[in-house]
MARTI-74314 format. One record per residue (C-alpha): y, x, z; residue in one letter. Coordinates in steps of 0.2 Angstrom, whole numbers. Layout:
N
north,east,up,code
Y,X,Z,A;
...
END
This chain:
792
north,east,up,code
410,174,-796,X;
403,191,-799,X;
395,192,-783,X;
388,175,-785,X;
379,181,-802,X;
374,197,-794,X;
365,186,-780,X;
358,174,-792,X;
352,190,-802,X;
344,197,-785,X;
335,178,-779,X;
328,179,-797,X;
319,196,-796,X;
313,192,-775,X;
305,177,-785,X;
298,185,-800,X;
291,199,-788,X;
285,186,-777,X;
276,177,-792,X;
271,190,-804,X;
267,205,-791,X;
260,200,-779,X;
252,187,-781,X;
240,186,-766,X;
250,190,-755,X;
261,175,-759,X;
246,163,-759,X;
242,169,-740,X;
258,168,-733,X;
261,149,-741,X;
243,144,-734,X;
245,153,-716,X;
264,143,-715,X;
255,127,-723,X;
242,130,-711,X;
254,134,-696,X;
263,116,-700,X;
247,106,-701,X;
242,112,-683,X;
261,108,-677,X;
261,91,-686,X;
245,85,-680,X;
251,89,-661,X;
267,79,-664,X;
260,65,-676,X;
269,50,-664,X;
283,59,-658,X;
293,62,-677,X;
310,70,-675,X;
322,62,-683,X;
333,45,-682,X;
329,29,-677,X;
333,13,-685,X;
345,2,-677,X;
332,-13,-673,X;
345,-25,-684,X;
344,-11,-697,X;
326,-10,-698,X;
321,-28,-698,X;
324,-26,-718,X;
308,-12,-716,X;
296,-20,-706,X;
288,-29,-720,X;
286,-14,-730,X;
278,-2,-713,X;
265,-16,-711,X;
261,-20,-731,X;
259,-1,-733,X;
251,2,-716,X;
234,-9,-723,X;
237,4,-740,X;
235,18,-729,X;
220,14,-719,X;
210,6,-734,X;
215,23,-743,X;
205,32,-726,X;
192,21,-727,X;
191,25,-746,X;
192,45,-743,X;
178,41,-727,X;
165,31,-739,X;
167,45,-753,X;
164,62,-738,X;
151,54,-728,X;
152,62,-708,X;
141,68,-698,X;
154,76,-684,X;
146,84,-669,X;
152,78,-652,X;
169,84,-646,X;
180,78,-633,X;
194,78,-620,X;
203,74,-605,X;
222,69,-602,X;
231,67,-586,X;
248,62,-581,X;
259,70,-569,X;
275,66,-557,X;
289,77,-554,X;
296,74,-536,X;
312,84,-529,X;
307,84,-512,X;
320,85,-495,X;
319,81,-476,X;
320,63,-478,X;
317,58,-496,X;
308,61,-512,X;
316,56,-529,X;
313,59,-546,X;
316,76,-556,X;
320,73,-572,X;
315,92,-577,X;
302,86,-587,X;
307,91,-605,X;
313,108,-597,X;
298,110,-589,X;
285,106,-604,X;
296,118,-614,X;
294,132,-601,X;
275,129,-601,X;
272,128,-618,X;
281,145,-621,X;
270,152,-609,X;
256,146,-616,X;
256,151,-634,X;
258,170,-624,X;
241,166,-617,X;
233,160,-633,X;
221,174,-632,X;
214,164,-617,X;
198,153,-621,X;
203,143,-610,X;
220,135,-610,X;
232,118,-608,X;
244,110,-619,X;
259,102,-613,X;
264,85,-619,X;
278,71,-617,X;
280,57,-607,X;
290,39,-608,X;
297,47,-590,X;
308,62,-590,X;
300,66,-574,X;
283,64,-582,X;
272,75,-590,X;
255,74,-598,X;
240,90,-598,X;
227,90,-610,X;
214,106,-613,X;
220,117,-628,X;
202,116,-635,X;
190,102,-634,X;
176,102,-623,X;
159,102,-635,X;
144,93,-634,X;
135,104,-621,X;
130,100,-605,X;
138,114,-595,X;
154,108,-605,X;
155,94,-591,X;
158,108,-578,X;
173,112,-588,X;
184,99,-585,X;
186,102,-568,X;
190,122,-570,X;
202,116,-583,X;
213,101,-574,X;
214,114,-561,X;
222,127,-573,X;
234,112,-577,X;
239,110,-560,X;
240,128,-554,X;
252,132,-571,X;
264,116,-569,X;
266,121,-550,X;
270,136,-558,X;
286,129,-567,X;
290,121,-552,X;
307,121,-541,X;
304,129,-523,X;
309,109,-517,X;
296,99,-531,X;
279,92,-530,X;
268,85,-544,X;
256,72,-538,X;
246,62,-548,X;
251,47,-541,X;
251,33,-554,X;
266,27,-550,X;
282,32,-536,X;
282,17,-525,X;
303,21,-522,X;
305,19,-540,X;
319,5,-546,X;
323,8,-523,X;
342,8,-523,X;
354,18,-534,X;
344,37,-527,X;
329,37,-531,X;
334,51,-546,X;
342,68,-543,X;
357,66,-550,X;
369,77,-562,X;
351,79,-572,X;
354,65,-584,X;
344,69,-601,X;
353,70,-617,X;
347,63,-633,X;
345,74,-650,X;
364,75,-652,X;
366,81,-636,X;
374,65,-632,X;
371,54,-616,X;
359,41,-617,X;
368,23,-618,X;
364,12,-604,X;
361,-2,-615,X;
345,2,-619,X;
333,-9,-607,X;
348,-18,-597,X;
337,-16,-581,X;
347,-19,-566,X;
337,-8,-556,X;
334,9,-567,X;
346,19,-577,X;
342,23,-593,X;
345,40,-590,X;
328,44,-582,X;
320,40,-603,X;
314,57,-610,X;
327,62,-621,X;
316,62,-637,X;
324,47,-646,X;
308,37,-649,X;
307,33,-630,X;
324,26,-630,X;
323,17,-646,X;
307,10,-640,X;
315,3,-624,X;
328,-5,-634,X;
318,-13,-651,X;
307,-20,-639,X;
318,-29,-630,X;
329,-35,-643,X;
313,-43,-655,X;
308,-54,-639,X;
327,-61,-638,X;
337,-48,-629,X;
331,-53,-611,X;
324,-38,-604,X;
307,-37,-600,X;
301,-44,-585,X;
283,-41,-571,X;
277,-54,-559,X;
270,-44,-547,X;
263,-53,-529,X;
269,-47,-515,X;
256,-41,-500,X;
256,-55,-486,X;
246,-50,-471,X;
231,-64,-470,X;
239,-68,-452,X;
257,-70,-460,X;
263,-89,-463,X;
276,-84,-477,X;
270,-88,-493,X;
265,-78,-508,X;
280,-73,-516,X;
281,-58,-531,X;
290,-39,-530,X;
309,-44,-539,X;
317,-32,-552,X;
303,-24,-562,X;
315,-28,-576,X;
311,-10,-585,X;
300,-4,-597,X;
301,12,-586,X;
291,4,-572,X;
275,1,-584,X;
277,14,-595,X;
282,27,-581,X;
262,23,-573,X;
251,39,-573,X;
233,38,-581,X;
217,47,-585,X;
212,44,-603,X;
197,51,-613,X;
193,52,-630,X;
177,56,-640,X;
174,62,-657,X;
159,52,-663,X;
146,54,-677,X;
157,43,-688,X;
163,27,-691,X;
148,17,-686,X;
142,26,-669,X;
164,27,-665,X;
165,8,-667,X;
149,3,-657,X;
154,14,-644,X;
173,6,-643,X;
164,-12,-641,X;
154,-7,-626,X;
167,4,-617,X;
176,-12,-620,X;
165,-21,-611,X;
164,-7,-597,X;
182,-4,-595,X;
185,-16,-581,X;
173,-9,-570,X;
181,8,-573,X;
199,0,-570,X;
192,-7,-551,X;
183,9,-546,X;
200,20,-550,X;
211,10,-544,X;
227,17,-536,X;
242,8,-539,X;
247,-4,-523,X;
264,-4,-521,X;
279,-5,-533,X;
296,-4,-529,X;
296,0,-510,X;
283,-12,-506,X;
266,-16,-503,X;
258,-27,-518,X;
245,-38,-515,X;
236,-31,-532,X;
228,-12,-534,X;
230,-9,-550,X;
246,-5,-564,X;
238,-13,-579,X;
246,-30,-578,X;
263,-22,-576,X;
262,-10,-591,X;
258,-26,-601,X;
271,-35,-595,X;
284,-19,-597,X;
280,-19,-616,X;
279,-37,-622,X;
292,-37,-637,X;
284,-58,-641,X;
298,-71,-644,X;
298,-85,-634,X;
288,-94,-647,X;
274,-81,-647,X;
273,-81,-629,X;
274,-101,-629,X;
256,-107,-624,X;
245,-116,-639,X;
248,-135,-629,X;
268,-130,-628,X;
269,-127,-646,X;
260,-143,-653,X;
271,-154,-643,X;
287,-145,-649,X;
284,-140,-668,X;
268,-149,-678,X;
269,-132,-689,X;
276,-115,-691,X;
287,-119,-706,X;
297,-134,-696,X;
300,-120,-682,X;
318,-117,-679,X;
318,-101,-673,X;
307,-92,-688,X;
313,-76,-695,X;
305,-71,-711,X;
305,-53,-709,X;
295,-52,-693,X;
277,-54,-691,X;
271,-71,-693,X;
290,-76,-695,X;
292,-74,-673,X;
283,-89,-672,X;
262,-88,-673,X;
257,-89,-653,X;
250,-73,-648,X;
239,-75,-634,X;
243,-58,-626,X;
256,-43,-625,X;
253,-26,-636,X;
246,-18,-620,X;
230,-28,-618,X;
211,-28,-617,X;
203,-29,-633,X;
203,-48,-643,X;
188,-44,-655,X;
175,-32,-655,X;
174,-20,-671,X;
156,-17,-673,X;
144,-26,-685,X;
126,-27,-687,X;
126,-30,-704,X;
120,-14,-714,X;
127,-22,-732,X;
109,-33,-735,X;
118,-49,-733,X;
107,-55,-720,X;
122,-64,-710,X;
119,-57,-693,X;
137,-47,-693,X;
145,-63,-692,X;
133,-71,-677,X;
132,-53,-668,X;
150,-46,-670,X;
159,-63,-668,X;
148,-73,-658,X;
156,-62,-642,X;
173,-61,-650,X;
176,-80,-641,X;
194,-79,-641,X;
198,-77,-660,X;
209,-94,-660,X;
220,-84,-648,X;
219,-70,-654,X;
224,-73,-675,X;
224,-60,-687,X;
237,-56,-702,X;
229,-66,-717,X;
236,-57,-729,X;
231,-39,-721,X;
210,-47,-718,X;
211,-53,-739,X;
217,-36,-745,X;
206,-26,-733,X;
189,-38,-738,X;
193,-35,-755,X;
193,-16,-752,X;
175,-17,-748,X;
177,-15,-727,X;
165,-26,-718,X;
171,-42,-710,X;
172,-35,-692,X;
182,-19,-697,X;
194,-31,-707,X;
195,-40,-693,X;
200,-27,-681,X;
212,-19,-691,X;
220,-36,-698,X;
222,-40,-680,X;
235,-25,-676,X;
245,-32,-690,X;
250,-48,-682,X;
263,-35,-675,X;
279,-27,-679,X;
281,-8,-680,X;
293,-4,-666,X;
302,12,-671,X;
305,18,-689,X;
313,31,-693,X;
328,34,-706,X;
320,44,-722,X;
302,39,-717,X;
298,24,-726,X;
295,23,-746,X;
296,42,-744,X;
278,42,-736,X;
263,47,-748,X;
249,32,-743,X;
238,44,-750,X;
241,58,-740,X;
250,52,-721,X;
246,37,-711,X;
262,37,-702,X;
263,20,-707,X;
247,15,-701,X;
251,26,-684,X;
265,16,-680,X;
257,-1,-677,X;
242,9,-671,X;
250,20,-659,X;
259,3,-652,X;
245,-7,-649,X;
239,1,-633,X;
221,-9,-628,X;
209,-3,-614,X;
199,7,-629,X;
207,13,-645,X;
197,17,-661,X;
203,29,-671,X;
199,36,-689,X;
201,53,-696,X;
218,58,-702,X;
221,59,-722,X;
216,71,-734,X;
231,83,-740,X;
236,82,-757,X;
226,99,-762,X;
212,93,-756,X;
213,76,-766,X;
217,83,-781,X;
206,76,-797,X;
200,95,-800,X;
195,98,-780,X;
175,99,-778,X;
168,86,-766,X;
161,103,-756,X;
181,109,-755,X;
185,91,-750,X;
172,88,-736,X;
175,106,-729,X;
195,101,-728,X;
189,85,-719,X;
179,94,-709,X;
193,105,-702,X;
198,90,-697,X;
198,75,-683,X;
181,64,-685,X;
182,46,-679,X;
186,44,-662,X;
185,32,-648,X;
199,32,-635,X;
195,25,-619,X;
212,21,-608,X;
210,8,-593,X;
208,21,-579,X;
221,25,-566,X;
223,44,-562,X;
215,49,-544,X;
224,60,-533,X;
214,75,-534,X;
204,86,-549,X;
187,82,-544,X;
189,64,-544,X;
197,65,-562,X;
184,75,-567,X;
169,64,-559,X;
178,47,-567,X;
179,58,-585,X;
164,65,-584,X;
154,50,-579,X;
161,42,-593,X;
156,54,-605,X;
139,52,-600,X;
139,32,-600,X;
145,36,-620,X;
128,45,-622,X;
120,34,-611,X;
125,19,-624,X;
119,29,-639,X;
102,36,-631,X;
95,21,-625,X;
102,10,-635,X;
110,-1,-624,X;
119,-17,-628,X;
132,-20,-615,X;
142,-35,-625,X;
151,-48,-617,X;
159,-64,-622,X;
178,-57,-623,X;
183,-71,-611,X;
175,-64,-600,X;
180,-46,-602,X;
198,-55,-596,X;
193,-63,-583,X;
185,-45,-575,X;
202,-37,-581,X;
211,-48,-572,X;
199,-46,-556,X;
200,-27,-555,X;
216,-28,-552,X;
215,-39,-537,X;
216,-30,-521,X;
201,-18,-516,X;
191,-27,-531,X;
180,-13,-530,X;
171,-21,-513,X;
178,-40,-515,X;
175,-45,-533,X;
160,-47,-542,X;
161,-43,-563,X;
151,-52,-578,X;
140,-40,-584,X;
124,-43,-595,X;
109,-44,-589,X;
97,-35,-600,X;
108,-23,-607,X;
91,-12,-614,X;
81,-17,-629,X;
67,-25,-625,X;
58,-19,-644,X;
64,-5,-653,X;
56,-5,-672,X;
57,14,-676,X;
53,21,-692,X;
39,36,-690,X;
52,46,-700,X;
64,44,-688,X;
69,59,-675,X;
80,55,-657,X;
96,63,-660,X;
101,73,-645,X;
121,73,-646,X;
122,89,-633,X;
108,100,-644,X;
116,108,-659,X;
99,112,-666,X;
94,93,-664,X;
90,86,-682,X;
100,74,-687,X;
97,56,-689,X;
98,48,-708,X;
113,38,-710,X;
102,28,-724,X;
89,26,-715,X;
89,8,-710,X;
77,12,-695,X;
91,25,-685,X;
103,12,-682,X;
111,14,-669,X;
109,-2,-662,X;
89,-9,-665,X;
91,-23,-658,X;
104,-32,-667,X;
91,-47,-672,X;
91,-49,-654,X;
110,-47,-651,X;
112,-59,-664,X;
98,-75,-657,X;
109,-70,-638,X;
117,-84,-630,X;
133,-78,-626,X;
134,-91,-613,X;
118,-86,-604,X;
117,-68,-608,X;
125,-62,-593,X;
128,-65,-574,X;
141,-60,-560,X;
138,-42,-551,X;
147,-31,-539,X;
152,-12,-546,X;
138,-4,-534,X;
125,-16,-543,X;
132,-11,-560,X;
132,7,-555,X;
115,7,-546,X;
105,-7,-553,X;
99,-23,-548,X;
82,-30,-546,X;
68,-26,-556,X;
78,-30,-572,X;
94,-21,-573,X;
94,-2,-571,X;
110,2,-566,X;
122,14,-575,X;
119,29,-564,X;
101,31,-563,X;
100,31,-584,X;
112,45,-580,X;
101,53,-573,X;
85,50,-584,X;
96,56,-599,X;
100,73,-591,X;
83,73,-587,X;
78,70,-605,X;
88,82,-613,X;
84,97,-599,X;
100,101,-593,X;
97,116,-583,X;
100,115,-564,X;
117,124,-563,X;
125,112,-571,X;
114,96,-565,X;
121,103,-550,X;
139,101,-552,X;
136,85,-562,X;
128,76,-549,X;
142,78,-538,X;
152,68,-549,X;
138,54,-551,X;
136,53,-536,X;
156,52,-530,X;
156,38,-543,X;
141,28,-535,X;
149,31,-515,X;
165,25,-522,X;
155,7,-531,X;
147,7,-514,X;
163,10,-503,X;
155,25,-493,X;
174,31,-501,X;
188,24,-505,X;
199,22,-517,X;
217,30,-519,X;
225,11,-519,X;
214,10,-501,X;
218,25,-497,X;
237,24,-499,X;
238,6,-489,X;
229,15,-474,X;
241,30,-475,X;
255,18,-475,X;
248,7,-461,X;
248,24,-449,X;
263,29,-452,X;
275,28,-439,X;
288,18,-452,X;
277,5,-456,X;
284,-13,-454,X;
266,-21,-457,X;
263,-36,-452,X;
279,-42,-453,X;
285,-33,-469,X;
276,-21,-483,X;
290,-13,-488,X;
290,5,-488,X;
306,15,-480,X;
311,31,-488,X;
304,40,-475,X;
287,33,-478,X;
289,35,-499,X;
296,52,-495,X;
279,54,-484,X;
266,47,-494,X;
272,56,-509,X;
268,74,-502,X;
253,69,-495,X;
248,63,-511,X;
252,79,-518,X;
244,90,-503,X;
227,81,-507,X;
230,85,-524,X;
231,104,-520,X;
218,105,-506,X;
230,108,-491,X;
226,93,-485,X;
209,85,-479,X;
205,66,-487,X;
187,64,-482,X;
188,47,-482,X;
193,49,-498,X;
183,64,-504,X;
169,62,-492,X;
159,81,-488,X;
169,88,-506,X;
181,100,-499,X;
197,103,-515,X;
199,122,-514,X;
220,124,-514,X;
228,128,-529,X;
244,137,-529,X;
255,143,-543,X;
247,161,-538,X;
236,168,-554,X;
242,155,-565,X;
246,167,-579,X;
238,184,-582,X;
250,197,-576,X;
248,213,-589,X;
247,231,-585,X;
263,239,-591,X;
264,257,-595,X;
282,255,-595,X;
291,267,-582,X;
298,263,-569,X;
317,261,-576,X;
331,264,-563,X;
327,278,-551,X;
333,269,-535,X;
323,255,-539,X;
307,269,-541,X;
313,277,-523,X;
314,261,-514,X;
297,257,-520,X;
290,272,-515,X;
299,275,-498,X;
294,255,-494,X;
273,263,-498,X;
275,278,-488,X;
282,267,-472,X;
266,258,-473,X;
250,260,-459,X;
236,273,-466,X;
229,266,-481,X;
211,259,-476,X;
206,252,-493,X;
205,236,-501,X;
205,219,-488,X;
202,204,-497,X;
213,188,-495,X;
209,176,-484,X;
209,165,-498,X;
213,167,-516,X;
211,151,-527,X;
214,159,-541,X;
198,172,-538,X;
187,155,-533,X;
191,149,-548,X;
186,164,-560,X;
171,164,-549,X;
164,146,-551,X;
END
């Protein structure tokens, strides 16, 4: 007892000392951890450590995530009203990798990841001092991993000849981390997943946080172990909740089977994509913009809406699943299909359900505490294309025309229904019909994962966990996605509005994530396919283009970029006129130029700097004649007199703002890959991989497309050797030549001044110089990736 009271005596002058002395100090060591836990919070905002629910346990909790979900973003939108943004352009890249244990005769997945992302990310907070940098990120796989820049590229031209230089510091560090006997392709997918019981190494099973092994019970696939999950317990717990809300059944892809067009068998699908892994475990290349704010982010995540299944065709790269060839190119199908958590009756077709039930309170398999009681028909899985478009016309005078502009294309809304009870409480907050509607709409869902401790103990002042949660899970071709939540200090009655918009400034503006397209075997075409992209994005905003489709539409060209080499075959809807035809500008109102910093910006009161002029003419278009059927060459060159095409106002824009010639130079080649692959002067991966396939010596076409382990083995170390330039793909690269890349200058080595320590070690070392040829100076490499790199 004494010494207890002597140590309560000590703690009481440490605090007194830390209070009363020095004072300052304290302040800056609570702000520099407060700050140090923000940065670590924001990068693990989905993945919360902690313990999941049991889904039977959470179904009590569900009601209250979604209620206080709708708090949460009306409270944003509250905080985003009161700090008007004006947020400059900022952006970035993410890419998906494979890790592959390579042998002799067959390839199989490493499940290192975890290990490996933790090796890396070590390495690279030694290397903060670097401008430029990665960060490392989990994946559904535990052979996945995901690379993003550590900084986000800015709104300057030469920022475009970045992304390149960067993807390739991503590869050249994660070869780095690799085993003598592992590759890292950026294949979306390994063809010899779910292919017998090796298609894993082995005695490399992941544990979950208790260090326990992950049950098997988890997806009840009988073609994947749920050992290959990454060990952070949200994939798992997702794998499971998911299956048990749409019945216990586990999910289930229909994929057709490739049938040579001289073959008499019939159309049949690839059996056994019974996992969540097989979707989830597919590899893309996502971008995501920081816009202006909420106005320019939303119009923007209508027309990449409308866009995206023209990017989906041109980067497809997924022909064949499960050791065989598929008679589609693209994963996006199957992702949708290994995440549908719908009840039978939600996934029962409109017709179906009128002829069992005349309304949802006589259905007998209703459950109060889902969403829409398990019953209200959902039109389509979590993983979708978009069901309504977000922006309206409407400035607040009343005038109508946000209902005929923002809904008249929005065709599917019977299909598509929206929580009620969300669209009341969010139009009484004051947030315009088409907001309400799009945020109303991801409430028709249950949050999948909720963890212990983190539900009434959220602040909805201050965290949007909740609003995350449904968010996060509703994974469209284009997310938008608003600022994060003031912190308390900054909310406080006595805080300045000045204090208030600097903390909001020191944080993410809106954003627009766009997500349909497939990653592409080498850096250049990730970078050509992102940094195009970014440039349609300006396109959009500088020319005022209206690019809106009737969402029926926008389905029907999802569902035809997937077909097999839809790039060349198909033919998209796509408007006609997508320019204004009158622009009414104020003579107070200045272009702004999103890559000029010194650009003066544009009045956000100002009725004339919308960002759409021609919403009266949006709102008298006929969404039934506004439109017509082109191939992606068309819709990247032009057609005719009338439509432009998307690359060619490219180029007007980079002419327009003068990017200097160093970087039009690199640029172009990017534009100009995309344009050869619309044309099909290059193919793409999915092509690419049925013609590798076709000359291999194992290749059982055209009797049968199934790949041996031989040929997966094969194709998945080519794959890789394009990726790091060893190998030549010119019909898929054309005259671009990849530089290798190797795990050589990965990390900067640092001049030591340590001596030498152990005398033998010195003696060897200098006995070994002394044996060497006269010394004739310096001869350089014959090549050094590393120095070409530095260099470009």
């Amino acid at each position: 007892s004494r010494l207890r009271w002597q140590l309560m005596i000590m703690a009481k002058v440490v605090v007194l000392w830390l209070v009363v002395v020095a004072p300052t100090t304290t302040r800056a060591f609570l702000q520099g951890a407060r700050s140090l836990f923000r940065r670590g919070a924001s990068r693990t905002a989905i993945l919360t450590v902690g313990e999941p629910m049991p889904w039977e346990e959470s179904l009590e909790s569900l009601s209250y995530v979604r209620e206080h979900g709708v708090t949460q973003f009306i409270h944003l939108w509250e905080q985003c009203k009161q700090l008007r943004r004006n947020d400059e352009l900022l952006w970035g890249d993410e890419v998906e990798y494979a890790i592959l244990r390579i042998d002799d005769e067959k390839a199989r997945l490493s499940l290192r990841g975890p290990e490996i992302r933790d090796e890396l990310e070590k390495r690279e907070a030694a290397h903060s001092y670097r401008t430029e940098g990665c960060q490392w990120h989990p994946e559904y796989g535990s052979w996945m991993i995901e690379a993003t820049p550590s900084r986000p590229y800015s709104g300057y031209a030469s920022d475009l000849c970045r992304v390149e230089r960067n993807m390739r510091l991503r590869r050249r560090r994660l070869l780095s981390a690799l085993d003598d006997d592992e590759i890292c392709p950026t294949m979306v997918n390994f063809p010899g997943l779910g292919v017998g019981d090796d298609f894993w190494v082995h005695g490399t099973d992941q544990r979950d946080h208790h260090g326990d092994a992950i049950p098997g019970e988890c997806s009840k696939s009988t073609t994947i172990p749920d050992s290959i999950i990454h060990p952070h317990p949200r994939f798992a717990a997702l794998t499971r909740n998911i299956r048990a809300r749409r019945g216990g059944d586990p999910v289930e892809a229909k994929v057709p089977r490739f049938v040579p067009t001289d073959s008499e068998e019939e159309g049949t699908h690839i059996g056994g994509l019974d996992a969540m892994a097989y979707g989830m475990g597919s590899c893309c290349l996502q971008v995501t913009f920081q816009a202006r704010d909420a106005r320019e982010a939303r119009y923007v995540y209508d027309q990449l809406a409308a866009f995206a299944p023209v990017m989906l065709a041109l980067t497809a790269a997924t022909p064949a699943w499960r050791g065989t060839l598929a008679d589609t190119d693209a994963r996006w199908d199957v992702v949708a299909a290994s995440v549908d958590d719908r009840t039978e009756a939600e996934r029962r077709e409109e017709e179906e359900e009128e002829d069992h039930h005349s309304s949802e309170e006589e259905h007998p398999e209703k459950d109060p505490r889902l969403a829409g009681k398990g019953v209200r028909p959902l039109g389509r899985s979590r993983y979708s294309s978009i069901s309504r478009y977000a922006f309206g016309c409407d400035t607040g005078g009343g005038n109508g025309l946000e209902v005929t502009a923002a809904r008249k294309f929005s065709d599917l809304e019977e299909q598509a229904p929206v929580d009620e009870d969300a669209l009341k409480r969010l139009l009484e907050a004051g947030i315009d019909e088409a907001l309400a509607r799009h945020v109303a709409g991801l409430f028709v869902r249950d949050p999948l994962v909720i963890f212990r401790g983190r539900v009434a103990e959220v602040d909805d002042r201050t965290s949007s966990e909740h609003f995350d949660n449904l968010q996060s899970t509703n994974w469209n071709t284009v997310r938008l996605k608003p600022p994060p939540p003031l912190s308390s200090s900054s909310l406080n009655t006595t805080t300045t509005t000045t204090t208030a918009a600097a903390a909001a400034e020191a944080n993410p503006g809106w954003r627009t994530e766009f997500r349909p397209m497939e990653v592409q075997l080498t850096d250049f075409e990730n970078a050509a396919f992102a940094v195009f992209t970014v440039l349609v994005t300006r396109v959009i905003l500088a020319f005022d283009l209206n690019l809106y489709l009737p969402i029926s539409r926008v389905d029907a060209n999802m569902r035809r970029a997937q077909r097999r080499d839809a790039v060349l075959e198909e033919k998209f809807y796509f408007r006609r006129v997508i320019a204004a035809e009158k622009t009414v500008v104020s003579k107070t109102r200045r272009t702004l130029d999103p890559w000029n910093k010194t650009s003066p910006r544009v009045d956000p009161n100002d009725p004339a700097s919308r960002i759409y002029d021609a919403c009266d003419d949006m709102a008298a278009d006929d969404p039934d004649s506004s439109f017509e059927e082109m191939t992606c060459a068309e819709i990247i060159d032009g057609k005719g007199d009338y439509f432009p095409g998307l690359a060619p106002l490219a180029y007007a824009y980079l002419e327009h703002i003068g990017c200097d010639r160093d970087s039009l130079a690199i640029i172009s080649q990017y534009v100009e890959h995309v344009r050869k692959r619309a044309r099909g002067e290059l193919k793409t991966p999915a092509r690419w991989i049925r013609d590798f396939v076709a000359a291999h010596p194992d290749c059982r076409l055209p009797e049968d497309g199934s790949l041996s382990p031989k040929l997966t083995r094969d194709l998945a170390v080519a794959c890789h050797d394009v990726g790091v330039g060893t190998r030549a793909a010119p019909d898929l690269l054309g005259d671009v030549v990849v530089r290798p890349i190797a795990p050589d200058g990965a990390w900067d080595v640092k001049l030591s001044g340590v001596s030498i320590p152990k005398h033998v070690e010195r003696a060897k070392l200098l006995e070994r110089i002394c044996k060497r040829e006269p010394f004739q100076g310096y001869e350089e490499h014959p090549s050094n990736p590393a120095m070409d790199d530095l260099l470009s």
